[in-house]
MIDREN-19938 format. One record per residue (C-alpha): residue number from 1; chain; x, y, z. Coordinates in steps of 0.001 Angstrom, whole numbers, padded with zeros to 6 digits, always signed. Layout:
N
- seq;mol;x;y;z
- NUM;A;X;Y;Z
...
// end
This chain:
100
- seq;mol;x;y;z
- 1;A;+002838;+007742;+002502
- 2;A;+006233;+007431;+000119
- 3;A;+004166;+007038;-002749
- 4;A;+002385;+010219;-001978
- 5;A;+005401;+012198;-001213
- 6;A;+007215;+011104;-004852
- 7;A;+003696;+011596;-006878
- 8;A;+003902;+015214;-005339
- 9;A;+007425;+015718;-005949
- 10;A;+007456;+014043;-009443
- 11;A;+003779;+014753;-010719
- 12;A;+003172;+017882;-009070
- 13;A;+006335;+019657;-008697
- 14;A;+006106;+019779;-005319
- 15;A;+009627;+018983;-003436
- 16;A;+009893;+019311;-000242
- 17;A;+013399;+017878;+001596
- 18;A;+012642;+018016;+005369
- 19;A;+009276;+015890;+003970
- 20;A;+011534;+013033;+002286
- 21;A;+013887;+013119;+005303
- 22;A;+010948;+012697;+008005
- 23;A;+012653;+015641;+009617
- 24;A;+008822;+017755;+009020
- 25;A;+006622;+016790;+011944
- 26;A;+007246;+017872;+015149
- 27;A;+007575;+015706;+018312
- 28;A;+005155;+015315;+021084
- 29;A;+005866;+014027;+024873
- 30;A;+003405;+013721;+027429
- 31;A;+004798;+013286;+030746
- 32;A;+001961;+010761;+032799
- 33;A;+003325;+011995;+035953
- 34;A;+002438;+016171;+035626
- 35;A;+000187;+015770;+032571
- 36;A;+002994;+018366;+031071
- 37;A;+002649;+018294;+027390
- 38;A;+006429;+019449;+025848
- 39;A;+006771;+020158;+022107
- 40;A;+010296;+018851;+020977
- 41;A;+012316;+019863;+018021
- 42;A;+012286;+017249;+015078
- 43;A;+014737;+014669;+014880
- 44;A;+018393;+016225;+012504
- 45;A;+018138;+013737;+010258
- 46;A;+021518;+012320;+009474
- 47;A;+021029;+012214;+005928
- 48;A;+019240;+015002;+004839
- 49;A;+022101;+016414;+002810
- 50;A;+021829;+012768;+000852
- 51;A;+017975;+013445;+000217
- 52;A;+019022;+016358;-001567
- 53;A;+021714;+015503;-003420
- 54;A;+019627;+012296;-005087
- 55;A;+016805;+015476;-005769
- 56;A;+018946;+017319;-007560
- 57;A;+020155;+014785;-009859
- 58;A;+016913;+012644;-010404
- 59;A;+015183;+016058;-011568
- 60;A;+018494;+016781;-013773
- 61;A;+018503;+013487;-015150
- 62;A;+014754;+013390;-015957
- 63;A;+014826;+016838;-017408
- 64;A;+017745;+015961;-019736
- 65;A;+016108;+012595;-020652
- 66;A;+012496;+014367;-021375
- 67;A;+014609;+016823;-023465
- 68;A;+016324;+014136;-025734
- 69;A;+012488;+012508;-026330
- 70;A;+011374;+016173;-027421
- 71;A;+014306;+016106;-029559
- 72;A;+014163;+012985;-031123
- 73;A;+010610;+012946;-032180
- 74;A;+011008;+016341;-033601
- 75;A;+013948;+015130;-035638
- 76;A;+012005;+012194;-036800
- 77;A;+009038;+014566;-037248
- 78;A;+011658;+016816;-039906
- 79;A;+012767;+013862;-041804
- 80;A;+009253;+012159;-042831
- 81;A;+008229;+015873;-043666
- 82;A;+011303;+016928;-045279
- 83;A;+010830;+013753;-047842
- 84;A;+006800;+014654;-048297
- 85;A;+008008;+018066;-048912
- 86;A;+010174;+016955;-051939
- 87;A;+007486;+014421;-053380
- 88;A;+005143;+017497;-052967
- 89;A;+007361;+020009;-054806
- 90;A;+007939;+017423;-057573
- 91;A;+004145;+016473;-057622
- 92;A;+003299;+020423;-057880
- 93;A;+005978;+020966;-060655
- 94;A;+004552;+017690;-062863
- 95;A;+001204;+019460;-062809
- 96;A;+001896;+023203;-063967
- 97;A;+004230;+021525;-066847
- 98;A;+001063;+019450;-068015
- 99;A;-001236;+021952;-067454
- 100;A;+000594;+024180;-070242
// end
């Protein structure tokens, strides 16, 4: 059940903070004397305000992390380009000299 609810929240974008604090699903008591079925508030959960904190600075953290890969790779990406680039200017310029 944990593993679902970070797979959603990671994978799928979907967060929700009463889910990770248990503090969703609604209470149920059945009293064996009357039968009387009562529907109770969930449970405050003590450290809800905890849960959110930690989700607000995992998803900053992995969305500052995911932006230093993108900007890495394109950086690398420039360089090995940028030195074709010359070879292929140089190359280019060899052959219209010889070709005159």
């Amino acid at each position: 059940d944990c593993f679902m609810q970070v797979y959603q929240m990671v994978v799928l974008g979907e967060a929700d903070s009463s889910e990770l604090a248990n503090t969703g699903v609604t209470q149920w008591k059945v009293d064996l004397i009357s039968g009387v079925v009562q529907q109770s508030a969930p449970p405050q959960a003590e450290n809800l305000d905890v849960v959110r904190v930690m989700l607000i600075f995992v998803s900053f953290v992995i969305g500052v992390s995911l932006m230093n890969l993108f900007l890495a790779m394109l950086c690398l990406t420039y360089e090995l380009n940028h030195e074709k680039a010359h070879l292929s200017f140089m190359r280019s310029r060899t052959k219209l000299v010889l070709d005159q």
